[in-house]
N, C-alpha and C positions, 0 to 999 in steps of 0.2 A: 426397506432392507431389514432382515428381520437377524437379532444377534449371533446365530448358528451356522448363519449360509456366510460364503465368502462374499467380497466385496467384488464389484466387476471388473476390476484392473485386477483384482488376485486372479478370478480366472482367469482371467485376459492373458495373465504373466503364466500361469501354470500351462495354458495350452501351448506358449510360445516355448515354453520349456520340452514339452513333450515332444515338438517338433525338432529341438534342437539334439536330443537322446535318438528320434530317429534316423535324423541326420547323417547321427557320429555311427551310429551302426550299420546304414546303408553308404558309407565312404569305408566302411571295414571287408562291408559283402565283396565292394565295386576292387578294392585290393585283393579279397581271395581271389576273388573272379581271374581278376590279371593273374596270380601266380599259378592259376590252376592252368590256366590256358600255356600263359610260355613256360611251367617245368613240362605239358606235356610237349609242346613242337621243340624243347631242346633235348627233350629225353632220346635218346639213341635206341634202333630196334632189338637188339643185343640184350638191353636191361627191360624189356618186356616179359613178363611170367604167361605162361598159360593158361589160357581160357581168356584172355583179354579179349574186351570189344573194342579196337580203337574206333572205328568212326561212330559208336554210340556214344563213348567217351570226350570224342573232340565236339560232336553236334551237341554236344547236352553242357562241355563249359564252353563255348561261346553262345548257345543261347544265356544260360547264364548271366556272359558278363553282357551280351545285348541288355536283357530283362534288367540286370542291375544299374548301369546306365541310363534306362529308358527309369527307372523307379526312382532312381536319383535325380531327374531333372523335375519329374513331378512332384515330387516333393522339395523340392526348391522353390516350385511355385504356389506349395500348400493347397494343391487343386483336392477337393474331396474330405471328404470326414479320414479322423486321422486313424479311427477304430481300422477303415475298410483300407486304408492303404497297409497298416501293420498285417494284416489276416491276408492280404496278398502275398505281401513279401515272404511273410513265414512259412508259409507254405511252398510257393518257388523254392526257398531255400530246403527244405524238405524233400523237397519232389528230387531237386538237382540233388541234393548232397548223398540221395540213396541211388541216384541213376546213376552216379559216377561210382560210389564204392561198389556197384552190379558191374559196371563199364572194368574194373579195377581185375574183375573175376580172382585170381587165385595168390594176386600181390597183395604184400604185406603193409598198403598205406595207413589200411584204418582211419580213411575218411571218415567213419560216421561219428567219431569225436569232434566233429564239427557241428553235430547236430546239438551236441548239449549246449554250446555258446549260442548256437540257433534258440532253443529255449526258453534259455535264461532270457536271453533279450525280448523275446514275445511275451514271456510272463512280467518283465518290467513294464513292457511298452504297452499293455492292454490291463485290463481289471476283471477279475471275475471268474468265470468258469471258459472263456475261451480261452486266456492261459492255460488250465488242464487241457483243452482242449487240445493248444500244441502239443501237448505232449503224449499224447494219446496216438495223434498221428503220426508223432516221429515214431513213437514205438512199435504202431502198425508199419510203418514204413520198415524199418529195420526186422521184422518179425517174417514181415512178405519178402523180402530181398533172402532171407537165409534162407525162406522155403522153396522159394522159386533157384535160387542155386541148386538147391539139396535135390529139387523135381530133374532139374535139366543134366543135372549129375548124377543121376538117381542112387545118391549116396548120403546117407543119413548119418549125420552125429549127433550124440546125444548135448556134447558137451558144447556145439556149435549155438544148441537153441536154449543151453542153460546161459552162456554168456549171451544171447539177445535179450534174454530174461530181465539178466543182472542191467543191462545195457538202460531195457524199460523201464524199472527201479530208479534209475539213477534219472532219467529223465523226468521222473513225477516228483523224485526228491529235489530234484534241480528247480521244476518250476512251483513246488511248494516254498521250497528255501526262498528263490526268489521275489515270489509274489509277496512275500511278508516283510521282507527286504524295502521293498517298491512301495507297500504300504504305510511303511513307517517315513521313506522318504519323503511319500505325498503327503502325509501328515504333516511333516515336518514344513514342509514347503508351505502347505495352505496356513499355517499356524504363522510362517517365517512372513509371507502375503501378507494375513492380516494384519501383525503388526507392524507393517511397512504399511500398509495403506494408514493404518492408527495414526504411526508415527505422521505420513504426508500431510492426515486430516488435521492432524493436531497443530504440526507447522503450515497449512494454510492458515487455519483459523489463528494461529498466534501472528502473522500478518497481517490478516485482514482487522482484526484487534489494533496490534500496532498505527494501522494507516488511516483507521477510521479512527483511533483518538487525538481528541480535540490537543491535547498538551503534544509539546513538538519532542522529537526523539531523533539524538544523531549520534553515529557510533563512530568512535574516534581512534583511529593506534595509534602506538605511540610515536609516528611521523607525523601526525596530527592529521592522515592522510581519513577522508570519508568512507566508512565502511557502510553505513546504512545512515539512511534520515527520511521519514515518514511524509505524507502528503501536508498534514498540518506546519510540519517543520519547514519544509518546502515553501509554503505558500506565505510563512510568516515571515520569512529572510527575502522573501520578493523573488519567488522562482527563478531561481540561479541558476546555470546551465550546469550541471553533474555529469561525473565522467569518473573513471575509474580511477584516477589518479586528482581528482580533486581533494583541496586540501579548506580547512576548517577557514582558514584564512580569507579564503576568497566569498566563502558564504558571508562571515563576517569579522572584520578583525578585531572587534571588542569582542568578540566568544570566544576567537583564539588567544586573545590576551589573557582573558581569565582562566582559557582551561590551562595553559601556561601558569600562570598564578598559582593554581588549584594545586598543577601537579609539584608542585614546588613545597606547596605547602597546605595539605587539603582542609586545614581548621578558617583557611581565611573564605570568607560569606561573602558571594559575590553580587554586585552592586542591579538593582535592572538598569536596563542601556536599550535604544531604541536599536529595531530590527534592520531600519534602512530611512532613508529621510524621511520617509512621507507614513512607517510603519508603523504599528504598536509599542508600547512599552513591553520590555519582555524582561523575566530574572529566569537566569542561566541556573541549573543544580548538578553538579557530576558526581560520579560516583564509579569505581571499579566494577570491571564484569565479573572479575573473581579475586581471591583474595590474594592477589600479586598486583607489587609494583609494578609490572612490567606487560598487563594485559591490559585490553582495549578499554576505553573509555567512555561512557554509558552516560550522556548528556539529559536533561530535560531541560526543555523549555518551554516556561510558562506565560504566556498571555495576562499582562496585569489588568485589562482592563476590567474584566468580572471581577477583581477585586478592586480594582478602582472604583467601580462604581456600586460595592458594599459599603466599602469605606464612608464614600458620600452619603448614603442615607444615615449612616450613623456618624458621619458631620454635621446634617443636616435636621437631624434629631437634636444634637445638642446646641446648633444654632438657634434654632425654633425658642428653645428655651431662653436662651443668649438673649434674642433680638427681643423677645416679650418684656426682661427688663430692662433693655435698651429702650424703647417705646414711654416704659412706665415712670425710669429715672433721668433720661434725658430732655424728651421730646416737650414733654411740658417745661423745665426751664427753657429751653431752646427756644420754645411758642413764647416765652415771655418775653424774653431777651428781643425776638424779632419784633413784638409789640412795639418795646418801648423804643426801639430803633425809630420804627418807622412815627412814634409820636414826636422822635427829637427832629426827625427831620422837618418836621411840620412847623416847630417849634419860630419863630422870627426872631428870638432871644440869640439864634447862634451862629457866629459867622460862619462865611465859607469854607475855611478850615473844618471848623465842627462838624459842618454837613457831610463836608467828604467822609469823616472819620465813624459820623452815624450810616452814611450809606456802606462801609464797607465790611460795617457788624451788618448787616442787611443782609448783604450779598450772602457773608460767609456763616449766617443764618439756615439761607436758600440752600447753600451747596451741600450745611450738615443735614439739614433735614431730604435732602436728596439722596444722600449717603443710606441714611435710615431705611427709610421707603424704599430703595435696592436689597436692602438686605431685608428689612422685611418680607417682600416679593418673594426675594429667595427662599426666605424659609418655609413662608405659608403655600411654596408654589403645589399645585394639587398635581397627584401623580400621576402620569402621563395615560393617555387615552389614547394608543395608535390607531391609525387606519390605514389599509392598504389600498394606497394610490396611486396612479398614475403618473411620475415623475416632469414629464417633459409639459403636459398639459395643466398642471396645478402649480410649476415654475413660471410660466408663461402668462398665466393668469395673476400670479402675487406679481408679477413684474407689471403691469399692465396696470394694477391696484397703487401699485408704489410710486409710480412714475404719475400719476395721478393725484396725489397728493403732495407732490414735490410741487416749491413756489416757483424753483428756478427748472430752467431746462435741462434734465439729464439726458445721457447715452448711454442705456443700456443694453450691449447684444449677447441674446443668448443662444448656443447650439445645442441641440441634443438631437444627435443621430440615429437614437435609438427610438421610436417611438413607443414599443411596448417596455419600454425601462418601468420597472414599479419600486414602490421604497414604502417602507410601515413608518409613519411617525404619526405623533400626536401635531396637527396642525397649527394650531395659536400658538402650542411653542416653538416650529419651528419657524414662524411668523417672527416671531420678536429677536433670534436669531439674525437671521437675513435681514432684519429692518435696520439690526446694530451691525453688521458686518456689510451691507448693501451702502449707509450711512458715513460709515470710517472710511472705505473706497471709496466714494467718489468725492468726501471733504478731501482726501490725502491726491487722489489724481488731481484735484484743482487747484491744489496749492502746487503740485508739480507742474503741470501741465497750459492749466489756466481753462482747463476743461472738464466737465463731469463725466466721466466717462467710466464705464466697468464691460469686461467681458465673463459671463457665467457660463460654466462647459459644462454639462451633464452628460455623463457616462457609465459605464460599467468596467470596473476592474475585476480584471481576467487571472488577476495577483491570490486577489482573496474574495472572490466571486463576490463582492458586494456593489451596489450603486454608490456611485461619490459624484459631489458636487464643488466645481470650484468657481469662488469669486476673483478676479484677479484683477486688478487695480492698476493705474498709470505713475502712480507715486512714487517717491523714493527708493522705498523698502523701507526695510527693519534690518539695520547695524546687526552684526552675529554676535554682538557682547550684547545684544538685548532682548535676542530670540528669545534666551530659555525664560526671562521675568516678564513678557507680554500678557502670558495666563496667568499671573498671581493676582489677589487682591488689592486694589489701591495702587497697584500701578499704573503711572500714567506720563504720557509725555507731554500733555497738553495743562496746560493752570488753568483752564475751568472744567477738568474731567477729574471724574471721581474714580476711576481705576477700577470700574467694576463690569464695565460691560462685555469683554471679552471673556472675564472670570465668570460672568453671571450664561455667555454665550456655550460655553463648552461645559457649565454646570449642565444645562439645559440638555445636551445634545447628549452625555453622558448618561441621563437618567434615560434617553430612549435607546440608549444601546449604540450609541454613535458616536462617534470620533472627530473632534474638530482639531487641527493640525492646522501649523505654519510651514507652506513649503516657500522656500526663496526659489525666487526667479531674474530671469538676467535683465529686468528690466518691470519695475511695483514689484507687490506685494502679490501672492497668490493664496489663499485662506481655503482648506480642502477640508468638506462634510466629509465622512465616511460612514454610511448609513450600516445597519444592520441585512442581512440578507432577509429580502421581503418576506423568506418564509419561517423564519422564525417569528412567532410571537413574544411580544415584550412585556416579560410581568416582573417587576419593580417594589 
């Protein structure tokens, strides 16, 4: 589409316009028509002039209002090019409007002042030189009508064919005036088109902008009622059902709380808060549509975990550093201390008491140098190397791996419905993942249960089109006063655990773009991967 021409809904709209102009003038004919027909059957014979034709007169307006009729319903149907329906009409109306002032003979109606509205309207409704054209013929027509009187009368006036003259005149000024008229219209119109198509193009594309960006977007009045919220927005709140009268609350009520907050007092910084159990970290930012208290509410919401997982590499940059002199100032007292431990024990100089007491610097030896070694892992861990794989078949195989190196008997079942489920991650690490969350499930189902047991689901969320993976355990659970410190460092509920493998588990799954969550269940523990969409690539 090249920038001069209109766009195709402007013609589209200008032709339906044109139709609509013929319309209104063949519903104006289809009304002459009626009055011409019943003022002549109410007209009385008395007020008839001489030289009248009636029955040319009555055959020529009720063909008329037949032809206007029959023109009228054609053009209801838009049958034909609208050029060749106009050049019909105009001329019927030509033809008719000088048979009747002939029909009229020696009365004073002055039909042919209908011919200039005749005209004007073919010179709107058409373009170009068959405008003149109308008018050329009406003028013939009125020029033949006053000669063919004058012949049949054989009476000549001079002043009769000066006003046909004048009549002519007006006809050509009529459809000059108007065509210029109709020119500027149509200009206007294709100009008023374009920027109506501009303005549509501009608010698709300001949509489709909106819906494809990743940050969420919901527009709030001040009933807190939803006026607009994007696909990302949608899908980060757990695709809530939306309805014309949905209010912010039901999306979420920690976003209504804050926009609450906000509007109260818009300097207070609102906190992030999860999207829904199982969802993202999200921080809420509001801001007015315009500079009134009392206009809509213009929400963004942010997805922390691409910052979450910036943040980690430059945690993990200054850990690196951290753990080297952790390594270089600890680890060798530590290595000595565990030395001389284990020489006292050896020792026969000490009693049983002492032994206990050397074995327990021993132990708690073992556990710091454990400690160490985690965090060192951590820091030296190398950056992630995805591969896109086959979900169901490479779960099924690490299960198969694991249960095979287990001393005791486990039960591990796992479903994945989906056989073509794929998911990108770097494998060895999400190896040592599952080996630590496959490991805490079935110790915690056996202390519950008295059995080893885990059920793994693999699936695809329809939420936020990614693969997720859950373990879910026969155990206790996890108390809600201890949900939110399970992920932190060094915490631990167990006296020989170092509080790191959960923290070291969701490090892990964070650098490939992943999401490791605790969802509570009515019954264990259930531990949910939230993988990256396969098609993204993860670079770190």
């Amino acid at each position: 589409m090249t920038e001069n021409s209109p766009p195709t809904t402007s013609i589209e709209e200008l032709r339906q316009n044109e139709w609509r102009l013929l319309l209104v003038y063949l519903y104006y004919r289809l009304l002459l028509a009626l009055s011409l027909v019943t003022a002549f059957f109410l007209n009385t014979s008395n007020t008839r002039s001489p030289g009248d034709d009636d029955s040319l007169y009555a055959a020529t307006a009720v063909t008329y209002l037949v032809l206007s009729i029959l023109n009228l319903l054609i053009a209801r149907q838009h049958i034909g090019r609208i050029g060749v329906q106009v050049g019909i009409v105009i001329l019927i109306d030509i033809i008719s409007i000088a048979l009747l002032e002939y029909a009229n003979g020696e009365s004073n109606t002055n039909l042919t002042i209908l011919l200039v509205v005749t005209v004007a309207a073919g010179s709107i409704l058409v373009k170009g030189k068959l405008a003149t054209f109308f008018a050329s013929i009406a003028t013939l027509a009125v020029i033949y009508k006053q000669l063919l009187s004058a012949a049949l009368q054989q009476h000549f006036q001079q002043e009769d064919f000066l006003q046909s003259a004048f009549i002519g005149i007006a006809f050509f000024a009529t459809s000059i005036l108007a065509q210029q008229i109709a020119n500027r219209l149509r200009a206007s119109a294709e100009l008023a088109g374009r920027q109506a198509e501009d303005l549509a193009n501009l608010e698709e594309l300001n949509h489709l902008i909106i819906q494809r960006m990743r940050t969420g977007i919901i527009v709030a009045d001040l009933k807190e009622k939803v006026v607009l919220i994007n696909d990302s927005c949608w899908k980060i709140f757990g695709m809530p059902l939306i309805t014309k009268n949905t209010e912010v609350e039901h999306i979420s009520p920690d976003l209504a709380k804050q926009l609450r907050d906000w509007r109260k007092d818009p300097c207070v910084r609102s906190k992030p808060f999860r999207s829904h159990i199982s969802g993202p970290e999200v921080q809420a930012n509001f801001t007015l549509m315009e500079s009134n208290e009392h206009s809509n509410a213009l929400i963004f919401v942010d997805d922390n975990t691409r910052m979450a997982q910036q943040a980690q590499q430059l945690k993990l940059a200054s850990l690196g550093g951290l753990t080297a002199s952790i390594a270089h100032e600890i680890r060798n007292p530590l290595g000595a201390i565990s030395h001389a431990s284990q020489l006292l024990q050896e020792s026969e100089a000490l009693n049983r008491g002492d032994l206990r007491l050397a074995e327990i610097v021993h132990q708690h030896c073992i556990r710091m140098n454990k400690v160490i070694e985690n965090v060192l892992q951590l820091s030296r861990r190398k950056q992630a190397e995805p591969e896109l794989l086959n979900m169901v078949d490479w779960i099924q195989s690490f299960i198969a791996d694991f249960e095979s190196t287990q001393t005791e008997r486990c039960d591990i079942h796992f479903t994945g419905n989906n056989p073509d489920l794929m998911f990108r991650i770097d494998t060895s690490q999400i190896q040592q993942v599952l080996t630590n969350l496959f490991q805490n499930g079935l110790r915690y189902s056996y202390q519950n249960t008295g059995q080893q047991t885990l059920n793994v689901v693999a699936s695809f969320s329809i939420q936020t089109e990614q693969p997720t993976l859950d373990i879910i355990d026969n155990g206790p659970g996890i108390p809600p006063d201890r949900r939110d410190k399970i992920f932190e460092p060094f915490y631990t509920s167990e006296k020989s655990g170092t509080g790191l493998g959960l923290y070291i588990a969701r490090e892990l799954c964070e650098a490939n773009q992943a999401r490791l969550d605790y969802v509570p269940t009515k019954t264990g523990s259930c531990f949910r991967i939230t993988f990256s969409h396969p098609a993204r690539i993860v670079t770190i």
